[in-house]
C-alpha positions as CSV (number, residue, x, y, z in Angstrom):
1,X,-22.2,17.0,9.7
2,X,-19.1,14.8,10.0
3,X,-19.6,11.2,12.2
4,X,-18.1,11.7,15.8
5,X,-15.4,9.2,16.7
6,X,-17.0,6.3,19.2
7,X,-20.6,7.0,17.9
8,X,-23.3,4.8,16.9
9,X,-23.5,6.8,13.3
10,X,-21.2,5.0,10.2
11,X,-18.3,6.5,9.9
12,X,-18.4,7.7,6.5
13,X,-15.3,8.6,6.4
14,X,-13.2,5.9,6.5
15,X,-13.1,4.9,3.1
16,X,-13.0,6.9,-0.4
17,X,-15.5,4.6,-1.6
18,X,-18.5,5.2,0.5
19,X,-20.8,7.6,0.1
20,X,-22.4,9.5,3.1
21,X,-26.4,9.8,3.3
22,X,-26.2,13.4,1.4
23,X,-24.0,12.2,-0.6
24,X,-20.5,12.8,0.0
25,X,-17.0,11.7,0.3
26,X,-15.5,12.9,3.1
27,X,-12.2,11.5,2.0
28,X,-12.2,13.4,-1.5
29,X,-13.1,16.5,0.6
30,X,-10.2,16.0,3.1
31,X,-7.5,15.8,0.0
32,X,-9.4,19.1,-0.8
33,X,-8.4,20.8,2.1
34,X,-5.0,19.5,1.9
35,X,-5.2,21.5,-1.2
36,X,-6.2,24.5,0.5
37,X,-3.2,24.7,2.2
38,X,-1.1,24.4,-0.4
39,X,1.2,27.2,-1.3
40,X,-0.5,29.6,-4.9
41,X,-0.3,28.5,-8.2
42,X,-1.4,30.9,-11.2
43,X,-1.8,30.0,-14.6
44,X,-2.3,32.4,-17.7
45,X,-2.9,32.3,-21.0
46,X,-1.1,35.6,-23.3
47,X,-0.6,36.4,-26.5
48,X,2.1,34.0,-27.3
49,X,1.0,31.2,-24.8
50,X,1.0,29.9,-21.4
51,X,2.4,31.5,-18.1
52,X,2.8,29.2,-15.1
53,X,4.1,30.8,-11.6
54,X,4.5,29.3,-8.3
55,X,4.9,30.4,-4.8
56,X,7.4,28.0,-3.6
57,X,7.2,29.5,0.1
58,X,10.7,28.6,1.9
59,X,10.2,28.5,5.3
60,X,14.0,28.4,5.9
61,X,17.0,30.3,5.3
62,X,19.0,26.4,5.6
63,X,16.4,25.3,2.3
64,X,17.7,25.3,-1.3
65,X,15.3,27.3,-3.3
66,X,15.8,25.5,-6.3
67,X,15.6,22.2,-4.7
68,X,11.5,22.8,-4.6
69,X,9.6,22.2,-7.3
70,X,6.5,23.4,-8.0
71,X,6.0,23.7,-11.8
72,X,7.0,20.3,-13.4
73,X,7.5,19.7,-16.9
74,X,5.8,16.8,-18.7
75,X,6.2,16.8,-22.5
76,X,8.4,19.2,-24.3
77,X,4.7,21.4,-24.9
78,X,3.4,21.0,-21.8
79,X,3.7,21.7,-17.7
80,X,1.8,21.6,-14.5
81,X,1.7,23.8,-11.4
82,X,0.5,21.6,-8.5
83,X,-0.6,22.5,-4.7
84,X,-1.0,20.1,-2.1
85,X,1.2,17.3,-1.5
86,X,4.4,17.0,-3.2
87,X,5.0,13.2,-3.3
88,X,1.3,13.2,-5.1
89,X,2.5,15.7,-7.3
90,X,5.4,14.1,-8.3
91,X,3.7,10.3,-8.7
92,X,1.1,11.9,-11.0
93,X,3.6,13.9,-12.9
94,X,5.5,10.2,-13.4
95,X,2.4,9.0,-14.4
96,X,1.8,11.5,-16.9
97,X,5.7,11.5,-18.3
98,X,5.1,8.0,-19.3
99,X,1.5,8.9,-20.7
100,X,2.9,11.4,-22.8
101,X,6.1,9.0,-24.0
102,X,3.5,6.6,-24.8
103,X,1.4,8.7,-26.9
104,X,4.7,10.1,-28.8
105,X,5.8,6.3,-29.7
106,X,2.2,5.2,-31.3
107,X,1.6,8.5,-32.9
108,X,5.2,10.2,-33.3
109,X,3.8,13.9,-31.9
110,X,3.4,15.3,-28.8
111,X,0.1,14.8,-26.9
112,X,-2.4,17.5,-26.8
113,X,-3.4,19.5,-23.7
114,X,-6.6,18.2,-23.4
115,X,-5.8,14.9,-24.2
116,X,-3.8,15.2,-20.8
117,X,-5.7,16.9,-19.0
118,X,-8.0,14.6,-19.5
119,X,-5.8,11.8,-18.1
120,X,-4.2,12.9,-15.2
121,X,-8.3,13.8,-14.1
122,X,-9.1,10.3,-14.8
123,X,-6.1,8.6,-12.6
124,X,-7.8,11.1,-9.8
125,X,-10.8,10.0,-10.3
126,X,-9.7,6.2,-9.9
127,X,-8.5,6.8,-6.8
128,X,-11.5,7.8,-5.6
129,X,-13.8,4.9,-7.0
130,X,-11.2,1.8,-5.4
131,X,-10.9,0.1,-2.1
132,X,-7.6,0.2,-0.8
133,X,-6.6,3.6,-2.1
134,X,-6.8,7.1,-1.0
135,X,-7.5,10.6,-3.2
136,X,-4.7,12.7,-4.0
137,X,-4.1,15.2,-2.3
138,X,-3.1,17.8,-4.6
139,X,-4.7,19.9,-7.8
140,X,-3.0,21.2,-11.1
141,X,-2.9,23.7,-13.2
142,X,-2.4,21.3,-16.7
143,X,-1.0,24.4,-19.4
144,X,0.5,24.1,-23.2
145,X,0.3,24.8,-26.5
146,X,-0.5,22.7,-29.3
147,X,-2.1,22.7,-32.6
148,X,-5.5,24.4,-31.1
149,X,-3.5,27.1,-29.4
150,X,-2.7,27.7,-25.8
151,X,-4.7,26.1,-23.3
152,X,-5.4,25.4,-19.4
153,X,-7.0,23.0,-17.2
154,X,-7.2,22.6,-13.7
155,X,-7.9,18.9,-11.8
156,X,-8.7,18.9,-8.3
157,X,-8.5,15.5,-6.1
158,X,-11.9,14.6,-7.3
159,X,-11.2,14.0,-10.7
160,X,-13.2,17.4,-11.6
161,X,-11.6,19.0,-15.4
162,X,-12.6,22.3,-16.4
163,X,-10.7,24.7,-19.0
164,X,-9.9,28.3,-18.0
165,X,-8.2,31.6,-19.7
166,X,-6.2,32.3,-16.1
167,X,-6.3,30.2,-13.0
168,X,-5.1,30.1,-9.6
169,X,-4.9,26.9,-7.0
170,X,-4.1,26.4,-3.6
171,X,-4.0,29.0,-0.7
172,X,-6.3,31.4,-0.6
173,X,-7.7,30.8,-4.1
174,X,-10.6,33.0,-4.0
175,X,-8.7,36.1,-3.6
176,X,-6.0,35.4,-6.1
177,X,-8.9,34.6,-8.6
178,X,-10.2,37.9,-8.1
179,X,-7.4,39.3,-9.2
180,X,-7.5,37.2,-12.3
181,X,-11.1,38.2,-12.9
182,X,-10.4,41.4,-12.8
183,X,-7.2,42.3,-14.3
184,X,-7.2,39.2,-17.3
185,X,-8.0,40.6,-21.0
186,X,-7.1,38.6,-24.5
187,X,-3.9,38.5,-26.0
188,X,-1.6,39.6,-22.5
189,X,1.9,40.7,-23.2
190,X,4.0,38.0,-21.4
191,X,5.1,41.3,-19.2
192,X,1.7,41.9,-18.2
193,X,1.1,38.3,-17.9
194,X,3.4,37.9,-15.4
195,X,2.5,41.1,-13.5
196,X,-1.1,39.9,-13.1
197,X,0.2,36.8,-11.5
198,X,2.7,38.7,-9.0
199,X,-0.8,40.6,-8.0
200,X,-2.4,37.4,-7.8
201,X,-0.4,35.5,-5.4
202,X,0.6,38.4,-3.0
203,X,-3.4,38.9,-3.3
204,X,-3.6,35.4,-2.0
205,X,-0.7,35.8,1.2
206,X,-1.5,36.5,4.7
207,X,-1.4,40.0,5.8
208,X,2.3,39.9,7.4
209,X,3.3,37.8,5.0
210,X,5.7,39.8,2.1
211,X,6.1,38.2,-1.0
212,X,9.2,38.3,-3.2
213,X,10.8,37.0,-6.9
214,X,13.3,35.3,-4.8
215,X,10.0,32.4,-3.3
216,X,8.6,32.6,-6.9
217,X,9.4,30.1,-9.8
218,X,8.5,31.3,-13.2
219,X,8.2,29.1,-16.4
220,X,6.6,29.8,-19.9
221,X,5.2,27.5,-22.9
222,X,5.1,28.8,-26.7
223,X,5.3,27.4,-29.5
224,X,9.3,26.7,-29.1
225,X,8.0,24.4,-26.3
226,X,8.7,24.7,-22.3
227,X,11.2,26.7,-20.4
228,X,11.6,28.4,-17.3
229,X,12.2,32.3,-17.3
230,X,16.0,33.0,-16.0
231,X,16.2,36.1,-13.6
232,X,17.5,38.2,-16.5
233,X,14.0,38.5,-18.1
234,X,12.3,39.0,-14.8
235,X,14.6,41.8,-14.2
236,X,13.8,43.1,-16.8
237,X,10.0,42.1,-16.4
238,X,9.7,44.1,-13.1
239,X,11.8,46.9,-13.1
């Protein structure tokens, strides 16, 4: 039960550090729900490496689509998907740029996914342990290639890491994640990669809501490193 506002009960809330009696922080929880409302994510792992797609959801004829960014690129092996807050995003992704830089300079290679991974979930997870400071409000999907092959992590706000095949965050997670349950087998043609992920986030939409290429943003990571998929091989992907 959350404390009501001008009782006698501690508000447990108020600060990320402090833990309620049943032991929760309500502040960690609220960045999750921030989350919740934060347009789909998928990512996948095929045959040749990592597929990360977006739901950039433009509310607005007036918007730029390409002036929203959903899937960033850190290293020249490695990109996130976020959902949540976009000014979190983007100070995380800054953090891990200069991560990544700094682990090319001492050991002249890229930095592996995990490695990563690993770090972005630990700057969450300070945020949560510090007066003065709030969670962030926003989860990734963390996908690349290295030497161990292609891999994928999600963080959520709490600092929570765990490694998955295929992936989804934000709105209605549970159903695009059914779809990914369901429809994910080993070594995925990118074609059928990206299919599965269409499914997945207009799984995830509101009823009404129609989903198109046009509010998507596509991007892939092999072995030649990161790009983003132009709308000549998604033509040619969904005709």
């Amino acid at each position: 039960m959350y404390p009501v506002q001008g009782s006698k009960v501690p508000a447990y809330d108020k600060a990320a550090t402090m833990f309620s009696p049943d032991g929760r922080l309500y502040q960690v929880e609220y960045a999750s729900k921030i989350v919740e409302q934060g347009s789909t994510g998928i990512g996948i792992i095929y045959a040749d490496g990592v597929v990360l797609v977006a739901d950039k959801n433009v509310q607005s004829k007036l918007v730029i689509p390409e002036s929203i960014e959903k899937i960033f690129k850190i290293d020249g092996n490695i990109a996130v998907v976020s959902a949540g807050l976009v000014g979190d995003a983007r100070r995380l992704v800054g953090i891990a740029r200069k991560q990544a830089q700094d682990n090319k300079m001492v050991y002249s290679e890229d930095i592996q996914i995990e490695v990563m991974a690993k770090e972005i979930a630990e700057t969450k997870q300070a945020f949560t342990q510090y007066g003065g400071l709030r969670p962030f409000g926003v989860a990734f999907i963390i996908g690349g290639v290295d030497e161990k092959g292609a891999k994928i992590f999600e963080t959520e706000p709490s600092g929570a890491l765990a490694e998955y095949k295929a992936v989804a965050v934000g709105r209605n997670r549970d159903k695009a994640m059914e779809v990914l349950e369901k429809e994910f087998k080993e070594g995925l043609t990118l074609t059928d990669a990206l299919t599965i992920a269409y499914k997945a986030i207009e799984k995830s939409l509101p009823e009404k809501e129609k989903l198109s290429l046009a509010r998507l943003e596509f991007a892939l990571i092999d072995k030649k490193g990161f790009r983003r998929l132009t709308e000549k091989e998604l033509k040619q992907a969904f005709k």
